[in-house]
MARKE-733890 format. One record per residue: x, y negated, z negated of N, C-alpha, C, CB in turn. Coordinates in steps of 0.02 Angstrom, whole numbers, padded with zeros to 5 digits, always signed. Glycine has a CB too. Layout:
N
XYZXYZXYZXYZ
...
//
This chain:
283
+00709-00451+00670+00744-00510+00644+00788-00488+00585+00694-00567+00623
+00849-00490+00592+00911-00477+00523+00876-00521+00481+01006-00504+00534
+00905-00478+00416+00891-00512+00352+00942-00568+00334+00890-00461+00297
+00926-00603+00317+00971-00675+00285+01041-00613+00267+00920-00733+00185
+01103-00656+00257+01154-00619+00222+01154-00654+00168+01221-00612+00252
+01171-00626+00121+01162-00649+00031+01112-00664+00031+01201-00705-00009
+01048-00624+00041+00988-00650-00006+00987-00673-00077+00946-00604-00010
+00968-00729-00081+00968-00748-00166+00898-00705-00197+00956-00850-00183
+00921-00705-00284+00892-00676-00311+00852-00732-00356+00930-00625-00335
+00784-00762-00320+00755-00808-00358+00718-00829-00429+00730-00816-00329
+00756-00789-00490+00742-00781-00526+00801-00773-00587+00705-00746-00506
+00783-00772-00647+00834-00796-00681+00827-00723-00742+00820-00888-00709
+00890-00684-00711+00879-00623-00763+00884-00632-00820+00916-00572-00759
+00900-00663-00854+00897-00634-00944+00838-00672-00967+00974-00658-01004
+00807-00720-00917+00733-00756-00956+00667-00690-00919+00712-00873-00915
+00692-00643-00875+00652-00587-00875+00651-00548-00919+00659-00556-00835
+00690-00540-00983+00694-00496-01026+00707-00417-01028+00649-00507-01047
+00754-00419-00979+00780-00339-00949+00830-00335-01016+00833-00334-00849
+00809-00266-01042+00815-00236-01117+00914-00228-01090+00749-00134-01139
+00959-00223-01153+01017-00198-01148+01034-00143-01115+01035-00191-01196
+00974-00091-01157+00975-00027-01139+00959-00018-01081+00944+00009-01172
+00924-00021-01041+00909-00021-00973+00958-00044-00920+00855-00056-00967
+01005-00099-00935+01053-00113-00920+01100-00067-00920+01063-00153-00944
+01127-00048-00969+01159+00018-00970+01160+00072-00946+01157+00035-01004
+01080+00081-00940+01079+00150-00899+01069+00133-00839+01027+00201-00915
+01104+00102-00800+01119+00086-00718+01178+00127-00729+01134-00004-00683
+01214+00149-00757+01266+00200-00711+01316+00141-00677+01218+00256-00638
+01332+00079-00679+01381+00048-00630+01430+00085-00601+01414-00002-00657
+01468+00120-00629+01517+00125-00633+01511+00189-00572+01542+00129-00706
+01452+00249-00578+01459+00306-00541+01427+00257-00481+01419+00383-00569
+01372+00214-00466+01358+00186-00406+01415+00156-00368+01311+00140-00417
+01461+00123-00409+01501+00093-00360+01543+00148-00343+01538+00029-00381
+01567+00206-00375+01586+00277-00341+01578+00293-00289+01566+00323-00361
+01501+00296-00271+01463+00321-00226+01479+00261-00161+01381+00331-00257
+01477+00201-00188+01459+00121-00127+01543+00167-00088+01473-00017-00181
+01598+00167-00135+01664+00170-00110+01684+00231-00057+01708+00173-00170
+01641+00307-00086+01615+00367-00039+01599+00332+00030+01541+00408-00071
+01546+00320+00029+01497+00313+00072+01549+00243+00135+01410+00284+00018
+01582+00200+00108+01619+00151+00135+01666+00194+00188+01659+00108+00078
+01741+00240+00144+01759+00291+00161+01758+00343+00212+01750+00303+00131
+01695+00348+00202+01646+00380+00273+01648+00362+00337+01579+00370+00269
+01636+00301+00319+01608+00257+00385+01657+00248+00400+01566+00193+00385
+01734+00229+00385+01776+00225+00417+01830+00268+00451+01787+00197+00394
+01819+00335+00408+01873+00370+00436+01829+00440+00461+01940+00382+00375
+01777+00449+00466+01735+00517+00488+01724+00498+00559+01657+00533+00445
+01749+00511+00620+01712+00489+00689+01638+00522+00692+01758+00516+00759
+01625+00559+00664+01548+00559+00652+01503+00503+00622+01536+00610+00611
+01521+00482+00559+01495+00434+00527+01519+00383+00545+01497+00437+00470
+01583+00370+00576+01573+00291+00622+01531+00293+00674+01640+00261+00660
+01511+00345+00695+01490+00328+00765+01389+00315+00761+01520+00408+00822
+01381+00324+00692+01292+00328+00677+01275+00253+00695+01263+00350+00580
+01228+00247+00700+01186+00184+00690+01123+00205+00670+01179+00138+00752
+01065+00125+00659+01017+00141+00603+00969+00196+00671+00967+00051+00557
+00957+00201+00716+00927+00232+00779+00952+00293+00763+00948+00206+00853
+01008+00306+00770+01029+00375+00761+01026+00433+00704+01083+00369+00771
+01003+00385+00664+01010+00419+00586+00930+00423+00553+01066+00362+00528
+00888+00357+00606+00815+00389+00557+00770+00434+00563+00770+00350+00547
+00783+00482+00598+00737+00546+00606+00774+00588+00556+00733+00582+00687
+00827+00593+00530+00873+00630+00468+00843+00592+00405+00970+00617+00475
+00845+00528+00406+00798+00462+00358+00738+00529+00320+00738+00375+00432
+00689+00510+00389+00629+00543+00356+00635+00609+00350+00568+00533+00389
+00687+00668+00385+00677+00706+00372+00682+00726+00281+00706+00729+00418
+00753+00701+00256+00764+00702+00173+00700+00673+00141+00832+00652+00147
+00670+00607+00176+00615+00616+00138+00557+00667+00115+00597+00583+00155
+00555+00695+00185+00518+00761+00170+00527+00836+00128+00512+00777+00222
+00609+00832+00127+00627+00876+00083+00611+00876+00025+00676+00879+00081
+00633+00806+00004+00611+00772-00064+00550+00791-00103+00601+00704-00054
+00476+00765-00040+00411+00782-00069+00412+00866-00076+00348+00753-00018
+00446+00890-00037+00439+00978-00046+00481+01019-00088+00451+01015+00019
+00536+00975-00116+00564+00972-00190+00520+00965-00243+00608+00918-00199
+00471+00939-00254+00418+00885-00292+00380+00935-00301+00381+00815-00253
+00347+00964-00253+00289+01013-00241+00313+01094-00289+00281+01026-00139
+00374+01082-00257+00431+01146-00316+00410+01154-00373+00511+01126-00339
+00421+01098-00404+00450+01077-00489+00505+01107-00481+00409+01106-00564
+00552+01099-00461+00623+01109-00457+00665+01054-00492+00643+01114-00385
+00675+01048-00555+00727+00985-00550+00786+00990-00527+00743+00958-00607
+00841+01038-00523+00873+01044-00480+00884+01019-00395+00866+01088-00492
+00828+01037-00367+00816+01030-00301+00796+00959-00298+00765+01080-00273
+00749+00937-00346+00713+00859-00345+00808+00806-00344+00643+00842-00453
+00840+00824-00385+00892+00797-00401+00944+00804-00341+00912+00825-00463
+00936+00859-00307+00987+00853-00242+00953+00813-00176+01008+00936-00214
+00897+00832-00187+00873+00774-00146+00872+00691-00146+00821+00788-00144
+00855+00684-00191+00861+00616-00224+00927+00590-00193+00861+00619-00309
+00969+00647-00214+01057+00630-00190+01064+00615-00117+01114+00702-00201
+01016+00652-00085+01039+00644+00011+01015+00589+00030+01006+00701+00073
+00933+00577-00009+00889+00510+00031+00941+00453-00016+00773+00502+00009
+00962+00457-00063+00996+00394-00077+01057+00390-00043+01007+00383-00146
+01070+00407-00009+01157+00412+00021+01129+00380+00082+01207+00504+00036
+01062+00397+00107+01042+00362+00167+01019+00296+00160+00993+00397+00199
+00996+00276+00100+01001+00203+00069+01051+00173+00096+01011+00198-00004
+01119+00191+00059+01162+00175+00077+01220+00157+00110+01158+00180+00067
+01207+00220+00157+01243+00230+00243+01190+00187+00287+01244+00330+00281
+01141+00184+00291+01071+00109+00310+01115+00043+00300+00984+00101+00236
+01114+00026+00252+01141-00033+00197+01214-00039+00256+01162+00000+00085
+01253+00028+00257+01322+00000+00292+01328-00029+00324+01356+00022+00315
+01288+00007+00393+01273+00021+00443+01272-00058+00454+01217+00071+00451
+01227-00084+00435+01194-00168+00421+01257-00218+00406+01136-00172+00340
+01271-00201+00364+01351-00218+00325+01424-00237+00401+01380-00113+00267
+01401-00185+00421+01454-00180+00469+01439-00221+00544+01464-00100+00480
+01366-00217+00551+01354-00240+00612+01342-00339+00579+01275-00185+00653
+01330-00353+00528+01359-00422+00486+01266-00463+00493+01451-00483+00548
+01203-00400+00474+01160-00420+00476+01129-00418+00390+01132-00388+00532
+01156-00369+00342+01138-00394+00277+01198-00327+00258+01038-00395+00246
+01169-00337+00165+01229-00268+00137+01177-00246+00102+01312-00283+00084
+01205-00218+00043+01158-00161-00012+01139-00227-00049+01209-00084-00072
+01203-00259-00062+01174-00308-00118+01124-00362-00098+01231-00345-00151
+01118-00372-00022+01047-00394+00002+00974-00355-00005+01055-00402+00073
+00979-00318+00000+00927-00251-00014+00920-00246-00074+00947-00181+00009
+00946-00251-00132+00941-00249-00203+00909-00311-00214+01007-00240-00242
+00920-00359-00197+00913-00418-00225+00825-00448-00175+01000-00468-00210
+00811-00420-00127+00763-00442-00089+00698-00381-00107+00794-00448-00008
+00738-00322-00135+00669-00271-00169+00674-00300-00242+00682-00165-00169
+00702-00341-00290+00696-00350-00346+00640-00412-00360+00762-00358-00369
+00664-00469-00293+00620-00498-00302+00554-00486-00287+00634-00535-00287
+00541-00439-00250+00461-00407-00217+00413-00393-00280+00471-00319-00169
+00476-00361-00323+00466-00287-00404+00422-00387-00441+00612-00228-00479
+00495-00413-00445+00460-00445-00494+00367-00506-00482+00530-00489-00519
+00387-00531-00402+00344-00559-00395+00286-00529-00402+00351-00584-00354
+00282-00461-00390+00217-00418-00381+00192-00403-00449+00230-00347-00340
+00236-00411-00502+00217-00370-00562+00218-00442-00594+00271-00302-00594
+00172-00493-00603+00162-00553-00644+00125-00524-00719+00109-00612-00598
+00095-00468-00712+00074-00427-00790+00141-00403-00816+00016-00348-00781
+00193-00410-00815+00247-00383-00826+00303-00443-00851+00263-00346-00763
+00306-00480-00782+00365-00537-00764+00342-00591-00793+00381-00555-00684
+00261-00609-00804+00246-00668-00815+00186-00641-00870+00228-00714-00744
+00136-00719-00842+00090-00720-00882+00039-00682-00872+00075-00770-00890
+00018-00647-00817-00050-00643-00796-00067-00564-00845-00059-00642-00697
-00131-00566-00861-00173-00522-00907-00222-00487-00868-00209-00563-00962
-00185-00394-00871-00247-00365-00841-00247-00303-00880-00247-00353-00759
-00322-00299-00843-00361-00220-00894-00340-00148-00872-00457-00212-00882
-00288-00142-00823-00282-00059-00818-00264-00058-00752-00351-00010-00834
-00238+00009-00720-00209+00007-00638-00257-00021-00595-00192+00080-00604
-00313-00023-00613-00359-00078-00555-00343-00127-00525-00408-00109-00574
-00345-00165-00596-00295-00234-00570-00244-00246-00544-00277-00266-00602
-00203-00198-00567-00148-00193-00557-00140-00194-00480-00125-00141-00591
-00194-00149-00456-00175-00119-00378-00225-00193-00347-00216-00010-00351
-00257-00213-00357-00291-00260-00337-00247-00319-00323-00340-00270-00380
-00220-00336-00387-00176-00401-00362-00113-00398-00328-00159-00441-00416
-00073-00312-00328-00035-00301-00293-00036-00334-00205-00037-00237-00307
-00115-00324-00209-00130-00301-00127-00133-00383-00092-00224-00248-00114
-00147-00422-00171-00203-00487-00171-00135-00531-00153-00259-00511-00260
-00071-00504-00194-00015-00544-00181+00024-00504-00092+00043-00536-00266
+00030-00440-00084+00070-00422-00032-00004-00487+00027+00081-00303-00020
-00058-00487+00031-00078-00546+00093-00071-00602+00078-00144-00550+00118
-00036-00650+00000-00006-00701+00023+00030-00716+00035-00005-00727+00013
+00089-00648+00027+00156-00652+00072+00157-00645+00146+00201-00601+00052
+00110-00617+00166+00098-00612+00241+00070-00659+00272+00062-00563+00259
+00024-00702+00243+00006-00768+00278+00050-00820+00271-00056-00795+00257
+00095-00814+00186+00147-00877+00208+00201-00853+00252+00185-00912+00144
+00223-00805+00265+00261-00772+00306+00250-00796+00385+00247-00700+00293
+00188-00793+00410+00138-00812+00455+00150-00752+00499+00146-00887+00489
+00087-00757+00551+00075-00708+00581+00078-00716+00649+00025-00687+00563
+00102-00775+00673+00087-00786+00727+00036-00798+00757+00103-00758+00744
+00021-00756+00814-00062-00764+00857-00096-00715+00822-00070-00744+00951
-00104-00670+00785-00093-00624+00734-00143-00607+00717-00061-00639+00686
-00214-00618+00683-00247-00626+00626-00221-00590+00587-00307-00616+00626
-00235-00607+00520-00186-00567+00477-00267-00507+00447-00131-00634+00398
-00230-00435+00423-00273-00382+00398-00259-00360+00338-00275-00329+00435
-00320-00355+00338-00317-00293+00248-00258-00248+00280-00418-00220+00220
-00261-00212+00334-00237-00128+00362-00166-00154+00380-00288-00085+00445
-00146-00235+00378-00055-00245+00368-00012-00213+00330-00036-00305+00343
+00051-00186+00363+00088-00147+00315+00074-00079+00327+00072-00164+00246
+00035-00046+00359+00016+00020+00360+00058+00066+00425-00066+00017+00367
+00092+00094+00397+00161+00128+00452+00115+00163+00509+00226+00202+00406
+00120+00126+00543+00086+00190+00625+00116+00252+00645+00095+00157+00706
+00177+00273+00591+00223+00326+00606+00203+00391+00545+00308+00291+00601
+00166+00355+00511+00155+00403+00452+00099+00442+00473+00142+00369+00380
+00123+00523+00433+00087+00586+00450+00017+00561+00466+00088+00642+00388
-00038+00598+00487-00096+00570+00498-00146+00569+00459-00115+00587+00541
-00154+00626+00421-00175+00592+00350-00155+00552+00305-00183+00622+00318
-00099+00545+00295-00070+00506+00246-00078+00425+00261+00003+00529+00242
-00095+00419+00343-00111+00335+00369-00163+00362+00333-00120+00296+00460
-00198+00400+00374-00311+00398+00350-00304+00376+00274-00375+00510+00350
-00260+00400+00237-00271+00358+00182-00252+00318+00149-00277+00371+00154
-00198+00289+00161-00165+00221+00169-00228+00172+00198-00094+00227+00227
-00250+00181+00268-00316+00129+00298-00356+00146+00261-00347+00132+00372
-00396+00199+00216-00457+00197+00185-00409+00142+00113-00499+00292+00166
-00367+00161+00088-00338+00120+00021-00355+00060+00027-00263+00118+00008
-00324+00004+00091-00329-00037+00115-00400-00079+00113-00305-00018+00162
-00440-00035+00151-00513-00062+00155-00553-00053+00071-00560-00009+00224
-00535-00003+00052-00559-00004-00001-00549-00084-00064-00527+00062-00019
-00475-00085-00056-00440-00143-00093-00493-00207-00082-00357-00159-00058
-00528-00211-00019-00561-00278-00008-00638-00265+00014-00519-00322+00051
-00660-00214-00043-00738-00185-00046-00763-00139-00020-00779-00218-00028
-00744-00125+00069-00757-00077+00105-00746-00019+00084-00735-00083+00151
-00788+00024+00058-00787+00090+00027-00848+00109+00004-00743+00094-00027
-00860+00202+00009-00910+00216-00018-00917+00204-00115-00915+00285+00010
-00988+00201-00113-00995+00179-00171-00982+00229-00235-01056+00154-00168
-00997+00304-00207-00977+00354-00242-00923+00411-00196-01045+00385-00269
-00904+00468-00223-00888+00510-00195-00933+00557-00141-00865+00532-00239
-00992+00569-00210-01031+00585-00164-01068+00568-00121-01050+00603-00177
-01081+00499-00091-01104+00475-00049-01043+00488+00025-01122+00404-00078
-00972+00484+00011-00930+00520+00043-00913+00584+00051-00894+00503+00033
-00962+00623+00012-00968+00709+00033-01035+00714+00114-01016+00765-00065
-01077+00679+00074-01140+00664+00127-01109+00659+00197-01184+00588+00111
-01065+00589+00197-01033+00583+00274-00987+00648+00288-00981+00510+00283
-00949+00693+00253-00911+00748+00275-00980+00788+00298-00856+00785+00213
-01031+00800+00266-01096+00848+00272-01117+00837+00371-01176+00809+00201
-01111+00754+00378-01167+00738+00433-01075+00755+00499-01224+00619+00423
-01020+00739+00476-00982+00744+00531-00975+00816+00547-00919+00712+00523
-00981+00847+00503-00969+00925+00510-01034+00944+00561-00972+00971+00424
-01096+00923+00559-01125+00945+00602-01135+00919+00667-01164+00954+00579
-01107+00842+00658-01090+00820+00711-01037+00851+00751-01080+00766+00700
-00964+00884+00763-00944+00940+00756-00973+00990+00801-00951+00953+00697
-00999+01012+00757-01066+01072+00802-01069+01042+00851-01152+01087+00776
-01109+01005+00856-01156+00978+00918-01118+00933+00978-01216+00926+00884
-01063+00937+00955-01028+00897+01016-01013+00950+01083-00947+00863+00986
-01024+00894+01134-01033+00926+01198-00958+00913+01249-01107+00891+01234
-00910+00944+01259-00864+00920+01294-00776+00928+01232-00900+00833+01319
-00747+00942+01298-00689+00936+01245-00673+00855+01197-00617+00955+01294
-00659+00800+01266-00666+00743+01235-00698+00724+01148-00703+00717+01284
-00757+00741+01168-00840+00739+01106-00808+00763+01061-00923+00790+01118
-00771+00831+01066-00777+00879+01007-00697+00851+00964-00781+00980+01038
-00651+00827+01007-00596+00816+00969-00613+00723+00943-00518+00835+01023
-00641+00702+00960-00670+00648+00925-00723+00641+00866-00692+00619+00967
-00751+00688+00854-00787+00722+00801-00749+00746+00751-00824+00772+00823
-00701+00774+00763-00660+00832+00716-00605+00781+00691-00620+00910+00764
-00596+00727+00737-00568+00690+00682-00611+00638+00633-00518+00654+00714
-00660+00614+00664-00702+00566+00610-00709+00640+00561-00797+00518+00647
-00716+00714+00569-00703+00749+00519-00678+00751+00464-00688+00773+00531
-00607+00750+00506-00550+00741+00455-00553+00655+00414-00468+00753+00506
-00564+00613+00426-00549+00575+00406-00591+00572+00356-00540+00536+00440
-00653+00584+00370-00723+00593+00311-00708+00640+00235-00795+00647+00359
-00655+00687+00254-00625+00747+00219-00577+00693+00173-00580+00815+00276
-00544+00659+00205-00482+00629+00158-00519+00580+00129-00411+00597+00196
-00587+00529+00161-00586+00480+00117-00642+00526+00055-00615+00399+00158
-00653+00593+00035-00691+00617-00001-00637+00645-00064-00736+00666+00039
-00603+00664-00034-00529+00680-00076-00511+00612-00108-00457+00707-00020
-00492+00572-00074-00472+00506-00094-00503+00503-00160-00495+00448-00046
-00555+00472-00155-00613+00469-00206-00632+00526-00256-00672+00460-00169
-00604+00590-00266-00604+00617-00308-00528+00628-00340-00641+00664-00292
-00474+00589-00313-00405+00585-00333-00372+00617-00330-00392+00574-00373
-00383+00665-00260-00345+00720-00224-00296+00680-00163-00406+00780-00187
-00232+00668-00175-00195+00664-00111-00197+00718-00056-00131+00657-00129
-00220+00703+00010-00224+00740+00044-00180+00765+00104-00267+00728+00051
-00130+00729+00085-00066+00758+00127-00032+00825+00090-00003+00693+00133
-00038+00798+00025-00008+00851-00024-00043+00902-00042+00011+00828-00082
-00119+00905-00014-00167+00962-00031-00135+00999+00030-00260+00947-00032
-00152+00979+00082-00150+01011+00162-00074+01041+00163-00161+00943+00235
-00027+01006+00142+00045+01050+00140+00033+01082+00101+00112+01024+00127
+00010+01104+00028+00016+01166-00020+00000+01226+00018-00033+01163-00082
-00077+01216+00037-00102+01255+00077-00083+01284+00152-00147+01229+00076
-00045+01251+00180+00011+01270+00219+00050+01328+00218+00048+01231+00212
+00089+01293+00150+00126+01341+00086+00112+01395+00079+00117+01325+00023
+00051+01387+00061+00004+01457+00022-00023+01506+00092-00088+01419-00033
-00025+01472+00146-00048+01517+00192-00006+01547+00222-00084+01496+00232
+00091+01515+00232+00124+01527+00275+00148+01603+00224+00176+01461+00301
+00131+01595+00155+00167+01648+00113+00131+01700+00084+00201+01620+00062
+00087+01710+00114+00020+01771+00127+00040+01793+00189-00069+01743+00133
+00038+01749+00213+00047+01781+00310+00115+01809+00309+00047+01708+00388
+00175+01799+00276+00213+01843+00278+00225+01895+00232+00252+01820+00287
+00191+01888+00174+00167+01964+00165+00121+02016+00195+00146+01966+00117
+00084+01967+00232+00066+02024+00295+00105+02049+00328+00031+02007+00344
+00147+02013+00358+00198+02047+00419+00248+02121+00373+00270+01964+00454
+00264+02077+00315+00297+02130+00272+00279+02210+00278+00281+02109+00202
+00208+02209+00255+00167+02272+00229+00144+02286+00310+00092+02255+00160
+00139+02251+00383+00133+02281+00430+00211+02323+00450+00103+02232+00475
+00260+02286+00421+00329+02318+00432+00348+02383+00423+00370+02292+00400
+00310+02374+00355+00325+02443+00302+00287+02502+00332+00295+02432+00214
+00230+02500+00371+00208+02557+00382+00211+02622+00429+00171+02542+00382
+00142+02683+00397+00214+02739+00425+00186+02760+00505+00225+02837+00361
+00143+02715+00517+00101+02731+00604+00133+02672+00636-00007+02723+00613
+00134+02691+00714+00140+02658+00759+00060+02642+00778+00186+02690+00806
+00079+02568+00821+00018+02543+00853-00006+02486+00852-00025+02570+00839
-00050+02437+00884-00063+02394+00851-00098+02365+00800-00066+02380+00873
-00102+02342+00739-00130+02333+00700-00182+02301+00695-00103+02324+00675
-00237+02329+00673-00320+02281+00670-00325+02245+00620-00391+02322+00664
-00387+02204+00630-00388+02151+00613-00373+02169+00529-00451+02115+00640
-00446+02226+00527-00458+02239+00454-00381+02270+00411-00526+02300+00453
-00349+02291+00453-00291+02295+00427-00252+02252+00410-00264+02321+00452
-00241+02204+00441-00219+02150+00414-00250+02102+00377-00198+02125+00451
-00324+02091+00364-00352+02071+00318-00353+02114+00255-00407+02056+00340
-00344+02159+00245-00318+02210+00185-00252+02186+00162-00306+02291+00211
-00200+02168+00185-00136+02164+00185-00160+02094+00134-00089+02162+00264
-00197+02028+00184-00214+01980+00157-00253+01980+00091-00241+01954+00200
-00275+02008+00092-00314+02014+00021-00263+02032-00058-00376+02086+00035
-00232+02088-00002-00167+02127-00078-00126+02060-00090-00087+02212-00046
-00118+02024-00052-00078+01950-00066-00101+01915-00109-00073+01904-00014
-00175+01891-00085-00192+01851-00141-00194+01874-00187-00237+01823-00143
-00211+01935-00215-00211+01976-00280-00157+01989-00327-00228+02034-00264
-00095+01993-00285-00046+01982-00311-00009+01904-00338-00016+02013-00272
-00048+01871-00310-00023+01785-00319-00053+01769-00386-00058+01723-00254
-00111+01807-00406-00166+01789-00450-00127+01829-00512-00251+01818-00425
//
């Protein structure tokens, strides 16, 4: 369903108390630079006329991913060129929309501002709380009364609403544990969620059948993230470091198998030697 065109902005900015300064540092002047680029584009590139939102969101998420692997860097440089590509896709999105006469940017600005402000009543309004708890609590407490006045149809409405079925697979596992957690369902400690990694792991073992065993290995995994969770390890961002860290050992293996002065194939222990001089050198 298109978004309304001119979403109104139901709220009355200067009784929100948005500082001068903050005002100021919007940059107007380089954004509408960029709105006029990006316009430009679309009209005279037969590449960029020819995109639509289908064609362009697997490039979408890919910049997003750059982004987090910018992040993982500490690159500000790199964090900053990225920033530059996923926002251009903001905005070529926004056209795209613009053009086909289903919303613009300034619908999108004005329909995430009101989300910002309704959600943040410790902020926008009156309401009084003790620390990100609350914070995340009433976030969650307000995103399901937008979803029931919204309605759901034949629907029932869920805690687990909102949760992208497209996102990596840990990163749902913990999005749905967040979720359930928000409305009690959760272990009571961490370590009571080490226990369940303890009993799936041997469950694991004991599975009989391929079926068994890849249904195990994921209540595995999932037991793994909601234990991470709970000790305030993101576990998408653990599992990519380590990725990282393994893909760049393993090619200092290949390196030091390159370099050497025998033919043949190389054993194991040889290449676990190689592996070892890696980590040693990382350290």
């Amino acid at each position: 369903m298109p978004a309304e065109r001119h979403t109104p902005f139901p709220y009355d900015l200067d009784a929100l108390g948005l500082s001068d300064a903050d005002r100021d540092a919007a940059h107007a002047d380089v954004y509408r630079d960029f709105v006029a680029i990006v316009r430009r584009l679309r009209r005279e590139c037969p590449w960029d006329r020819e995109q639509t939102h289908a064609s362009t969101s697997h490039l979408t998420i890919e910049e997003a991913h750059e982004l987090a692997e910018a992040i993982d860097h500490g690159d500000p440089a790199e964090v900053q060129k990225e920033l530059g590509d996923l926002f251009l896709h903001v905005l070529f999105h926004a056209h795209i929309a613009e053009t086909d006469g289903t919303f613009d940017v300034a619908d999108v600005m004005r329909s995430e501002m009101t989300k910002l402000v309704r959600r943040h009543p410790h902020v926008f309004g009156d309401e009084v709380v003790g620390g990100t708890g609350d914070v995340l609590r009433n976030w969650e407490a307000i995103k399901r009364a937008e979803r029931a006045e919204a309605g759901q149809g034949d629907v029932p409405p869920s805690a687990l609403d909102g949760v992208p079925t497209a996102l990596p697979a840990l990163l749902r596992a913990e999005r749905v544990q967040e979720k359930a957690a928000a409305v009690g369902f959760d272990f009571p400690t961490a370590d009571d969620a080490w226990a369940k990694v303890v009993e799936e792991a041997d469950e694991v073992r004991q599975a009989d059948g391929p079926d068994a065993l890849e249904e195990e290995v994921g209540d595995l995994l999932f037991a793994v993230v909601n234990y991470a969770r709970l000790r305030g390890v993101v576990p998408e961002t653990a599992l990519r470091r380590t990725v990282d860290k393994f893909s760049r050992r393993f090619r200092a293996v290949e390196a030091g198998l390159a370099a050497r002065t025998h033919d043949g194939t190389p054993t194991l222990d040889e290449m676990d030697a190689l592996w070892d001089a890696a980590k040693a050198a990382e350290r």
